[in-house]
C-alpha atoms as an extended CHARMM CRD file, in Angstrom:
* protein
*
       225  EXT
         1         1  UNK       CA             73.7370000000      -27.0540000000      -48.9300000000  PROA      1               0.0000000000
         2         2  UNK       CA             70.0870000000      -26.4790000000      -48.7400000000  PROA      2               0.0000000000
         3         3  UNK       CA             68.3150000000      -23.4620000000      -49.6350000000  PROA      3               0.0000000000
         4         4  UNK       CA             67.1960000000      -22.7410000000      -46.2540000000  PROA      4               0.0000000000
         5         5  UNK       CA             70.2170000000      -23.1120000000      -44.4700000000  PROA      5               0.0000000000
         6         6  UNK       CA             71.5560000000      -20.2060000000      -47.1970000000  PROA      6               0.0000000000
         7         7  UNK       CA             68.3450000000      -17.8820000000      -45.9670000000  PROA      7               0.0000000000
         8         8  UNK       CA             69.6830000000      -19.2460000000      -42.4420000000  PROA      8               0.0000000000
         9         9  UNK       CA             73.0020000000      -17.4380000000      -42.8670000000  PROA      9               0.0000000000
        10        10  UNK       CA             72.2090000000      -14.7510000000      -45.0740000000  PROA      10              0.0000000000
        11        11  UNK       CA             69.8130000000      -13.5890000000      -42.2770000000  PROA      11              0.0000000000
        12        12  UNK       CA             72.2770000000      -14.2490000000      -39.7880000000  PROA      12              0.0000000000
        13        13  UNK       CA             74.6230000000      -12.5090000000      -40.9140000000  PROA      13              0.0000000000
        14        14  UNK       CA             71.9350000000       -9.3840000000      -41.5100000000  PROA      14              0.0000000000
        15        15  UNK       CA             70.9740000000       -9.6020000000      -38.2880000000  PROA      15              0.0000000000
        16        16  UNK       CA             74.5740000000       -9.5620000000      -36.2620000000  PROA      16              0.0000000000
        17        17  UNK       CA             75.9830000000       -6.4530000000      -38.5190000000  PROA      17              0.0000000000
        18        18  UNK       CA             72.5280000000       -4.9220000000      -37.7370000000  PROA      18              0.0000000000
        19        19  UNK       CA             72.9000000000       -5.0380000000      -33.9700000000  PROA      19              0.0000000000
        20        20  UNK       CA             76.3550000000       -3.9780000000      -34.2350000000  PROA      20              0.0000000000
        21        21  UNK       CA             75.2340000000       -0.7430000000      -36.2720000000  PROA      21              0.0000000000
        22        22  UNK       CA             72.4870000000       -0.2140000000      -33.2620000000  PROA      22              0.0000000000
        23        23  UNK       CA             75.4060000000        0.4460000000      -30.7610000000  PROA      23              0.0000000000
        24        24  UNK       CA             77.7420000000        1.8050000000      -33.2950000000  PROA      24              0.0000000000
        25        25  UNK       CA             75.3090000000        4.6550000000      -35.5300000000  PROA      25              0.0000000000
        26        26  UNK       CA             76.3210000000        8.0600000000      -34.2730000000  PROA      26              0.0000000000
        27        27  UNK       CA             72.4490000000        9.4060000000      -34.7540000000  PROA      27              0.0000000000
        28        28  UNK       CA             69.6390000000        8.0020000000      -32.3380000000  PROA      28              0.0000000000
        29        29  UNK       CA             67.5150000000        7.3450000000      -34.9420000000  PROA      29              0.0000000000
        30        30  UNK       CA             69.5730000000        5.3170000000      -37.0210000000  PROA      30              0.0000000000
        31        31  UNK       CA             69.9590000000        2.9640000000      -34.0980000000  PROA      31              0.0000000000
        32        32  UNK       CA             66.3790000000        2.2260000000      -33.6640000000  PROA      32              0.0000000000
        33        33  UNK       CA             66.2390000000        2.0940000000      -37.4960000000  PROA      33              0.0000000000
        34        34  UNK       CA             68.5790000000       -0.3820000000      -37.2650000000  PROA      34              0.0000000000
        35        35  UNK       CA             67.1140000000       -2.3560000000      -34.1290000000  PROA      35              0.0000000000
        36        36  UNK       CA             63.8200000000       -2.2830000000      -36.6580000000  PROA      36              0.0000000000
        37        37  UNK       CA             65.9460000000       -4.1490000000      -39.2240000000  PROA      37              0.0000000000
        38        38  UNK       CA             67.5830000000       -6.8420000000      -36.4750000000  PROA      38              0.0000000000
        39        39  UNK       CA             64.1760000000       -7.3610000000      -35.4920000000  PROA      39              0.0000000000
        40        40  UNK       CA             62.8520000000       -8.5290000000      -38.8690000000  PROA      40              0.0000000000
        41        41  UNK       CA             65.7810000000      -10.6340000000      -39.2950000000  PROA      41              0.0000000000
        42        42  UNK       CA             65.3310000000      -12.1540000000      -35.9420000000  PROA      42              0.0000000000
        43        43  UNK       CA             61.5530000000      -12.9080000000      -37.0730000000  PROA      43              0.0000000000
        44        44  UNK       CA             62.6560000000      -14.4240000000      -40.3450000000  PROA      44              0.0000000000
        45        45  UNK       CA             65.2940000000      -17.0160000000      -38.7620000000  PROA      45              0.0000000000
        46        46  UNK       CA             62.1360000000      -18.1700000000      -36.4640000000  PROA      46              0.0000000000
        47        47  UNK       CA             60.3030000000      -18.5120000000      -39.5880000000  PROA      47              0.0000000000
        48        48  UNK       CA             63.0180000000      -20.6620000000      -40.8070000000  PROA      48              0.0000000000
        49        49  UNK       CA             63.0650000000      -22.6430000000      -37.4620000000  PROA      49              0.0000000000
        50        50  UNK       CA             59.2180000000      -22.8360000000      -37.4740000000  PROA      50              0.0000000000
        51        51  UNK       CA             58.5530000000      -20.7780000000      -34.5030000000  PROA      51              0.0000000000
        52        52  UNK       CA             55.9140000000      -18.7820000000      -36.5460000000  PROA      52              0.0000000000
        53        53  UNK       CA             54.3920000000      -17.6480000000      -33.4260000000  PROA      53              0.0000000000
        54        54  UNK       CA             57.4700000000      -16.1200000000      -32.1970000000  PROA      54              0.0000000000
        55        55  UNK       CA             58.2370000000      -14.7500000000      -35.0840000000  PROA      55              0.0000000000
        56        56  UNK       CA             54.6150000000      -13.0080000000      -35.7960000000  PROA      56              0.0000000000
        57        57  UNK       CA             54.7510000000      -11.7120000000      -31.9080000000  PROA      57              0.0000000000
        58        58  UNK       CA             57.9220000000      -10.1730000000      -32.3760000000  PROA      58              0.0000000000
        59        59  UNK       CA             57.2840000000       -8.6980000000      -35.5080000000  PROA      59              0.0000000000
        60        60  UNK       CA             53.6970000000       -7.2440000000      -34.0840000000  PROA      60              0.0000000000
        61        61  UNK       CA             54.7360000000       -6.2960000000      -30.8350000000  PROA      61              0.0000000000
        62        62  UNK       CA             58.5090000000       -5.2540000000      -30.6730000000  PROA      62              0.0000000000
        63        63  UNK       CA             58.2310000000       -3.7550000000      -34.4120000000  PROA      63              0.0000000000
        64        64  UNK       CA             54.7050000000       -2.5860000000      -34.6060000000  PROA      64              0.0000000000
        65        65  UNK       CA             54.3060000000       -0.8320000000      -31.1360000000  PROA      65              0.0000000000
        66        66  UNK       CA             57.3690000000       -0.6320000000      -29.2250000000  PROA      66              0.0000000000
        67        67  UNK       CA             59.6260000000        0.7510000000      -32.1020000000  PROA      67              0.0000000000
        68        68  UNK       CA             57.4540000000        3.0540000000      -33.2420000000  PROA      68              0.0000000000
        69        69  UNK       CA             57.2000000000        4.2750000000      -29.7970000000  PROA      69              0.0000000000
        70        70  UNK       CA             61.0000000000        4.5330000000      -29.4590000000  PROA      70              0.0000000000
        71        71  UNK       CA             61.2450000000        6.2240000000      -32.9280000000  PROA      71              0.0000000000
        72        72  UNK       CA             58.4150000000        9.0470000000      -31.7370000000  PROA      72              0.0000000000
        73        73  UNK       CA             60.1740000000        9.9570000000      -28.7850000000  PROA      73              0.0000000000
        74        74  UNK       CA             63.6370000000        9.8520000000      -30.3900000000  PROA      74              0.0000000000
        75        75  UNK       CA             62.7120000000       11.9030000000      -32.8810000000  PROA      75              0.0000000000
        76        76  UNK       CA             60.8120000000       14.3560000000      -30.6470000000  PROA      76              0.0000000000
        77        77  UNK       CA             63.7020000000       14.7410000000      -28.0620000000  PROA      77              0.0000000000
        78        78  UNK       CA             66.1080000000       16.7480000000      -28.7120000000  PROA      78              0.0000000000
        79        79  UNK       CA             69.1060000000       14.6540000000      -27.8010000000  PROA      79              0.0000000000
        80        80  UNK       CA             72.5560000000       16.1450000000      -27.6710000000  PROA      80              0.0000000000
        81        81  UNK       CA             74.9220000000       13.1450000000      -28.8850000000  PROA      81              0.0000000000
        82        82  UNK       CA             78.2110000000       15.0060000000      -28.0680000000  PROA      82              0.0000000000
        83        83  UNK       CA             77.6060000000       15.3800000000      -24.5550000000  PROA      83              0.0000000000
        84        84  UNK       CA             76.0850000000       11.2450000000      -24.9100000000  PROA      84              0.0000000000
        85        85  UNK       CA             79.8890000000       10.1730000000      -26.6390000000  PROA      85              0.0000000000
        86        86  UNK       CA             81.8440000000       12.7850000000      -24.4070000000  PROA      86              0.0000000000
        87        87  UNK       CA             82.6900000000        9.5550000000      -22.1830000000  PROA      87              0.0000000000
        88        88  UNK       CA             81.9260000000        6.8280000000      -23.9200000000  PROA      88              0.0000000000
        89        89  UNK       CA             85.7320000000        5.6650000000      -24.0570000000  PROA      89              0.0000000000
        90        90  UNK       CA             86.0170000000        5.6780000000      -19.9460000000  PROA      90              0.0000000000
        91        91  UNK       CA             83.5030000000        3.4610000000      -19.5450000000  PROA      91              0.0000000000
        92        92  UNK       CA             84.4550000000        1.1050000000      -22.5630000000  PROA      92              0.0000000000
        93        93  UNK       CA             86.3430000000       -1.0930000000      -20.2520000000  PROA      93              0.0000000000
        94        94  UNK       CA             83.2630000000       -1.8250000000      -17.6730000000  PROA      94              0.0000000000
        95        95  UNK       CA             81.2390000000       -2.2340000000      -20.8580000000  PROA      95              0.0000000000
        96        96  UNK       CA             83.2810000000       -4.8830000000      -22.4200000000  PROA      96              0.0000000000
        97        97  UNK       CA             83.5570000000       -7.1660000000      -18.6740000000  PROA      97              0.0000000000
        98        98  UNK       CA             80.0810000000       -6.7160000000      -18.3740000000  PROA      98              0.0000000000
        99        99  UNK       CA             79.4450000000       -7.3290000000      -22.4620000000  PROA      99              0.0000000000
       100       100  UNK       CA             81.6130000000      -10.7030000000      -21.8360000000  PROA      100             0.0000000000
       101       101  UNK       CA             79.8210000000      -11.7600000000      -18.7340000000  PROA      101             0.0000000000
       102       102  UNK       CA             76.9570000000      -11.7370000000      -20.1870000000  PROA      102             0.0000000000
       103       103  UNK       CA             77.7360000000      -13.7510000000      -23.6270000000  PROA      103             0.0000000000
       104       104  UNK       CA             79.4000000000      -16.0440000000      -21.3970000000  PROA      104             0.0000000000
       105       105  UNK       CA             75.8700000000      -16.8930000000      -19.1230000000  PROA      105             0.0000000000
       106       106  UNK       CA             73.9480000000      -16.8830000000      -22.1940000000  PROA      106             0.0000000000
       107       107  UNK       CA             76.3730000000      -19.5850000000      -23.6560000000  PROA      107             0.0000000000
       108       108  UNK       CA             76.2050000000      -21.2680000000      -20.8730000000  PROA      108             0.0000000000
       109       109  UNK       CA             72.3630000000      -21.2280000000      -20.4240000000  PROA      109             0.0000000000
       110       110  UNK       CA             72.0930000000      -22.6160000000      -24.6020000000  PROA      110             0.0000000000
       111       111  UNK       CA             74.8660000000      -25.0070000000      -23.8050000000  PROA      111             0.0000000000
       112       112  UNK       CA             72.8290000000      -26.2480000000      -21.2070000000  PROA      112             0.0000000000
       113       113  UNK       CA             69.7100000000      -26.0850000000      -22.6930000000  PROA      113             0.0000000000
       114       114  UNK       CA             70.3880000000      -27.7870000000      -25.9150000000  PROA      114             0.0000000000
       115       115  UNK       CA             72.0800000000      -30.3350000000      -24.2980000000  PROA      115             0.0000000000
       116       116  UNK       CA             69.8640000000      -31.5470000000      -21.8050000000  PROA      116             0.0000000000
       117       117  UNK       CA             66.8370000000      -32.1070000000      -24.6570000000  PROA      117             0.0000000000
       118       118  UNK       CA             67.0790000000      -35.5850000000      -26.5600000000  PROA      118             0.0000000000
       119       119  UNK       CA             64.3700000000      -34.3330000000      -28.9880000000  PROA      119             0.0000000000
       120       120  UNK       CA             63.8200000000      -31.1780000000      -30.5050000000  PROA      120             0.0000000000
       121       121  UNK       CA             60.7810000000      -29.0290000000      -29.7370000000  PROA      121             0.0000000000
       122       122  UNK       CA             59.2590000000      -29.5880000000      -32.7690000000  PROA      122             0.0000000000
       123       123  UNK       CA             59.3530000000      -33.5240000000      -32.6980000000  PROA      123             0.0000000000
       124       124  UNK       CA             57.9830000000      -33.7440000000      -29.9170000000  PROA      124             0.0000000000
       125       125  UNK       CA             54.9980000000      -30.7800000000      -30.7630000000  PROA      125             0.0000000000
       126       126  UNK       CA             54.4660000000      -32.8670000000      -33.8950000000  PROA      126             0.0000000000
       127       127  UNK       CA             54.7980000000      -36.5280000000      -32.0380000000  PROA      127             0.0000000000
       128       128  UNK       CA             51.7170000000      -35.3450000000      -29.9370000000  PROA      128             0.0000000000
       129       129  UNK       CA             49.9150000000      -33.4000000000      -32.1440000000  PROA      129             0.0000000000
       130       130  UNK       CA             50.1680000000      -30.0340000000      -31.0550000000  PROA      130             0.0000000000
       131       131  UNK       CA             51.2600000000      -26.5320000000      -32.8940000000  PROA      131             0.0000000000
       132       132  UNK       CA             54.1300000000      -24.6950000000      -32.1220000000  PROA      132             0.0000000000
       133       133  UNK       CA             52.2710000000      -22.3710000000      -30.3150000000  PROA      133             0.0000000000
       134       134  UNK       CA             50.8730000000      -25.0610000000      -27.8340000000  PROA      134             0.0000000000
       135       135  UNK       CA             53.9480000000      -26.2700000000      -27.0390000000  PROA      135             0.0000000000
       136       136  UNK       CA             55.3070000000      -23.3080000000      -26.4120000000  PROA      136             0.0000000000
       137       137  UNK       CA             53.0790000000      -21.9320000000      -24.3080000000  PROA      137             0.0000000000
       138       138  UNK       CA             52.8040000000      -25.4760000000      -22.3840000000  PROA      138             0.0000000000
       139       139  UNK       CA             56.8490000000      -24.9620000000      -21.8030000000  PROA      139             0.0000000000
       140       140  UNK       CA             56.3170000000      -21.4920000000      -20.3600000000  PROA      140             0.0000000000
       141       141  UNK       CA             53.5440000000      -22.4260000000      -18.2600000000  PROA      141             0.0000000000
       142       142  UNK       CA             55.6290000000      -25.5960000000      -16.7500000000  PROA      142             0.0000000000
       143       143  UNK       CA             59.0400000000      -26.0070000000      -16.8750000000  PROA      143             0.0000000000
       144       144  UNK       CA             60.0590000000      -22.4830000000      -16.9990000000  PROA      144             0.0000000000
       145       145  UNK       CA             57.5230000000      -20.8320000000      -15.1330000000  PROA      145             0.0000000000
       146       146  UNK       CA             59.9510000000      -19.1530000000      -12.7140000000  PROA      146             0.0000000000
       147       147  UNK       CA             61.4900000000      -17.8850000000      -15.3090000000  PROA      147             0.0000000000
       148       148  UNK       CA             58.7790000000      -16.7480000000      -16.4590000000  PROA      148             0.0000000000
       149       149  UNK       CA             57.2980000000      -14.4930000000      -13.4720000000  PROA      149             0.0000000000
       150       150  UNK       CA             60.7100000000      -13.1890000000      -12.8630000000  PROA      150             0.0000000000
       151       151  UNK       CA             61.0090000000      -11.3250000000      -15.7240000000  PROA      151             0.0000000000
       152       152  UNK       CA             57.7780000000      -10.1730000000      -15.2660000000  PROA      152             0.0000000000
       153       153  UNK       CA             58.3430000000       -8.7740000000      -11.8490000000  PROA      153             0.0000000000
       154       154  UNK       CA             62.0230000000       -7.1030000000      -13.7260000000  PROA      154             0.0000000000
       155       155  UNK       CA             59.3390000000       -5.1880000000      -16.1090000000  PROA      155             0.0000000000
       156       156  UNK       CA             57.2620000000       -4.5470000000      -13.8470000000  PROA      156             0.0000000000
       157       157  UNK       CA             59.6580000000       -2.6690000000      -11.4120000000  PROA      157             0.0000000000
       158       158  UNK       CA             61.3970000000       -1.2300000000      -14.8830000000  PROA      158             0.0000000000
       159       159  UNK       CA             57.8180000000        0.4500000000      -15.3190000000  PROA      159             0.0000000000
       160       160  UNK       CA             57.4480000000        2.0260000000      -11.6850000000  PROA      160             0.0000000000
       161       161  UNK       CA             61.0060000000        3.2300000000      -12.0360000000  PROA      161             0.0000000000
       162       162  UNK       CA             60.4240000000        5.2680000000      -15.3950000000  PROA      162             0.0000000000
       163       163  UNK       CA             57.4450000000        6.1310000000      -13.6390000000  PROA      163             0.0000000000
       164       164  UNK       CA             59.1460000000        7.1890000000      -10.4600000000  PROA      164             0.0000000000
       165       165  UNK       CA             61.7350000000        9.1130000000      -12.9810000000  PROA      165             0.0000000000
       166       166  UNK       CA             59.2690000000       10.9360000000      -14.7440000000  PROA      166             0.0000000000
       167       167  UNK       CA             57.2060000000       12.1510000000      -12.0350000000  PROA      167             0.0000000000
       168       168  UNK       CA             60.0510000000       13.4280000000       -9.8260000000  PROA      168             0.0000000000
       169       169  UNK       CA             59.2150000000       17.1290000000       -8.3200000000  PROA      169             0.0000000000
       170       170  UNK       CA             61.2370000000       19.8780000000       -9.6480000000  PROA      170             0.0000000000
       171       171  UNK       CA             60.8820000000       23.2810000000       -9.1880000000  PROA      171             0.0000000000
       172       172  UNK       CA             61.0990000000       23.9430000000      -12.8550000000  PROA      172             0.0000000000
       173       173  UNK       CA             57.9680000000       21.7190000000      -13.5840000000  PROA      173             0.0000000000
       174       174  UNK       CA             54.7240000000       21.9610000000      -13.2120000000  PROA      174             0.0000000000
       175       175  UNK       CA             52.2870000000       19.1770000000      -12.5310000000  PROA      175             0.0000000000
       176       176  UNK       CA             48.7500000000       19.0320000000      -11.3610000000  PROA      176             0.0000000000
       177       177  UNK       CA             47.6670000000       18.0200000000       -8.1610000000  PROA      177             0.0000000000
       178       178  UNK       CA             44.1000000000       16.1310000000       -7.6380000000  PROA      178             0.0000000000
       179       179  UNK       CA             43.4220000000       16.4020000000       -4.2560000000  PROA      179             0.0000000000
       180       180  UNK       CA             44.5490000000       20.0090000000       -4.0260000000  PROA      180             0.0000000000
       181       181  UNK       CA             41.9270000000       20.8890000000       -6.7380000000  PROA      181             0.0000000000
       182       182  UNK       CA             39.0980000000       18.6320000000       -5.1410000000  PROA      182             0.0000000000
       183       183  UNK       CA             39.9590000000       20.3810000000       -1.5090000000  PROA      183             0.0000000000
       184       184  UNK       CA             39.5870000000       23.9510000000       -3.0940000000  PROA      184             0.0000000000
       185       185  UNK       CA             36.8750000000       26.3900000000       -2.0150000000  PROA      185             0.0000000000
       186       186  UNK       CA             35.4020000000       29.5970000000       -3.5220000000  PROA      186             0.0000000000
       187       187  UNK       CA             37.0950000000       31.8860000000       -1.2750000000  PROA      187             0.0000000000
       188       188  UNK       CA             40.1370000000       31.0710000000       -1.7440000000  PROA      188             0.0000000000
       189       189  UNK       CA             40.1830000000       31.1410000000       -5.7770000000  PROA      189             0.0000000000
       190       190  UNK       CA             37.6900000000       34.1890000000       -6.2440000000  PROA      190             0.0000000000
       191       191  UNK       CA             37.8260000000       37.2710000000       -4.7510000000  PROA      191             0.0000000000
       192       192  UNK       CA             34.7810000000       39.8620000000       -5.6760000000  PROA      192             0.0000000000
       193       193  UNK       CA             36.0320000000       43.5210000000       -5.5040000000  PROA      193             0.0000000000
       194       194  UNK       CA             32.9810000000       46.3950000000       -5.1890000000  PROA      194             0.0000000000
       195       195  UNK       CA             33.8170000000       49.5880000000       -7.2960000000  PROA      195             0.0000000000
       196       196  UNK       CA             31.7380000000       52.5560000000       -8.1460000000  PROA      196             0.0000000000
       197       197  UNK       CA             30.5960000000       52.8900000000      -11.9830000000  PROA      197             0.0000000000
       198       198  UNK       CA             32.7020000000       55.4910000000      -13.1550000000  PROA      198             0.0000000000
       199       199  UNK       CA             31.4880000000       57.4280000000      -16.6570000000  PROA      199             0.0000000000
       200       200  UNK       CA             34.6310000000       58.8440000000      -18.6000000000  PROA      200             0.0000000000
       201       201  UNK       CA             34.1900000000       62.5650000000      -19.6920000000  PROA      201             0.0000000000
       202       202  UNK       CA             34.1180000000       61.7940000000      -23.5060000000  PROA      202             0.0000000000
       203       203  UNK       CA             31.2170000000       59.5830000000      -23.5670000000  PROA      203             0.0000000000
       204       204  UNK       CA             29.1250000000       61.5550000000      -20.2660000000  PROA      204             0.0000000000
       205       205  UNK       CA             25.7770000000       61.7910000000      -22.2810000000  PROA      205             0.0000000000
       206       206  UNK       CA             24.3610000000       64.8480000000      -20.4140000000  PROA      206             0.0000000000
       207       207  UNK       CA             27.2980000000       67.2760000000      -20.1200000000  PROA      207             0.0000000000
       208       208  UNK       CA             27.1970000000       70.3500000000      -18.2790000000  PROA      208             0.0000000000
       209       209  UNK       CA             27.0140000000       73.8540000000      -19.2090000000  PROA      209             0.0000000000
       210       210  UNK       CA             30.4830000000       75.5160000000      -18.2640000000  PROA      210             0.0000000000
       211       211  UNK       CA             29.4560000000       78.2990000000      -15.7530000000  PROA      211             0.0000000000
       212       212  UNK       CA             32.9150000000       80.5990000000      -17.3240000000  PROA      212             0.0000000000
       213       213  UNK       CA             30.7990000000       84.0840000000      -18.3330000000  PROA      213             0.0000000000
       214       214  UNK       CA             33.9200000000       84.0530000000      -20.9940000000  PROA      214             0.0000000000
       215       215  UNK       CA             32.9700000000       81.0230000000      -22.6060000000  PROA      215             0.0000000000
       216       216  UNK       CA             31.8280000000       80.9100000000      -26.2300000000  PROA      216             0.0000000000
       217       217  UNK       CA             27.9860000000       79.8720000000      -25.2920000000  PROA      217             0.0000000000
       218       218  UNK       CA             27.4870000000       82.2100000000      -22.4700000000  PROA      218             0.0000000000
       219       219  UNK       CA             28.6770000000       85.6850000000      -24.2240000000  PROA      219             0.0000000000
       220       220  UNK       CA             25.1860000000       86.8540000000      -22.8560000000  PROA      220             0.0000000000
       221       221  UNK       CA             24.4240000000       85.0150000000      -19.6400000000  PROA      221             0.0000000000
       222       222  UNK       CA             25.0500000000       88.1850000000      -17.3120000000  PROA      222             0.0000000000
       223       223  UNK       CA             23.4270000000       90.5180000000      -19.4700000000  PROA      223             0.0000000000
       224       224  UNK       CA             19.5510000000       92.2690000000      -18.5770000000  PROA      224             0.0000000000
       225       225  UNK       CA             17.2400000000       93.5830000000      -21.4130000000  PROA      225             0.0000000000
């Protein structure tokens, strides 16, 4: 057995018990720690395949930006995971026909795809000269460009939906409203109230002389000489 067909397995075998640990860790952040860790695994089996593009692009995009993303707002949410597991074993059932479907079309789809090519990608990128990446993006571009644009309308409608989520009125929220600021006036923000100056008695600079004839400073007001 070769040495890369050892690294094959080895990271094959990494990379299945790591995405069974992302659906399995009872903490949020393990799972993404552990999605992290699939990921790099994923990008070292494309090494081995020589997909270096894919590999690099998932290793830049998925692990550099998008994780790190998930790991900020996991870690910044307070996320209660007893009230997230209080179900989980109702909907088990749904999740494992759905969980089977799936595997099954993907099978289906490799099955399918594998069969129906009588060389390998890379034969025929290196028969014609091209890189990896050429021929890949020639594929995309061609052969599976309805593929293609479908999952980019699916992201695109994931993105107005967390949108649409996040922006959803609620009485307990408060958002700001453009148009409402542009469309205010003076008159209805300010309103200018006239009152009189007012002096308080401890700071009157000029007091008055208290008129009481009993008073301390007038013992002799009333008196003739």
């Amino acid at each position: 057995m070769e040495f890369t067909t050892v690294l094959f397995y080895v990271f094959s075998a990494i990379l299945v018990v790591s995405a069974l640990r992302v659906i399995t860790a009872p903490n949020p952040v393990q799972s993404a720690l552990f999605l992290v860790l699939a990921f790099f695994n994923a990008a070292a089996v494309w090494m081995l395949l020589k997909a270096e593009f894919l590999a690099i692009l998932l290793v830049l995009v998925y692990v550099g930006a998008v994780m790190v993303l998930f790991l900020f707002v996991v870690m910044m949410l307070d996320i209660n995971t007893d009230v997230l597991r209080r179900d989980f074993k109702r909907f088990v059932p749904v999740a494992t026909i759905i969980g089977g479907i799936m595997v099954i079309e993907a099978a289906l789809i490799l099955w399918h795809g594998y069969a129906g090519i009588a060389a390998p990608v890379q034969d025929a990128a290196s028969a014609q000269g091209w890189s990896n990446t050429r021929i890949i993006g020639k594929l995309i571009y061609t052969d599976y460009i309805f593929a293609f644009e479908v999952a980019g309308l699916i992201l695109l409608v994931a993105i107005i939906a967390a949108l649409a989520l996040t922006l959803k009125h609620s009485k307990d929220s408060k958002r700001q409203v453009i148009a409402d600021q542009l469309r205010v006036k003076a008159k209805d923000r300010v309103r200018i109230v006239k009152m009189g100056s007012e002096v308080s008695p401890q700071f009157d600079p000029n007091p008055e002389p208290s008129q009481d004839p009993e008073a301390p400073g007038n013992s002799g007001a009333g008196q003739v000489h």
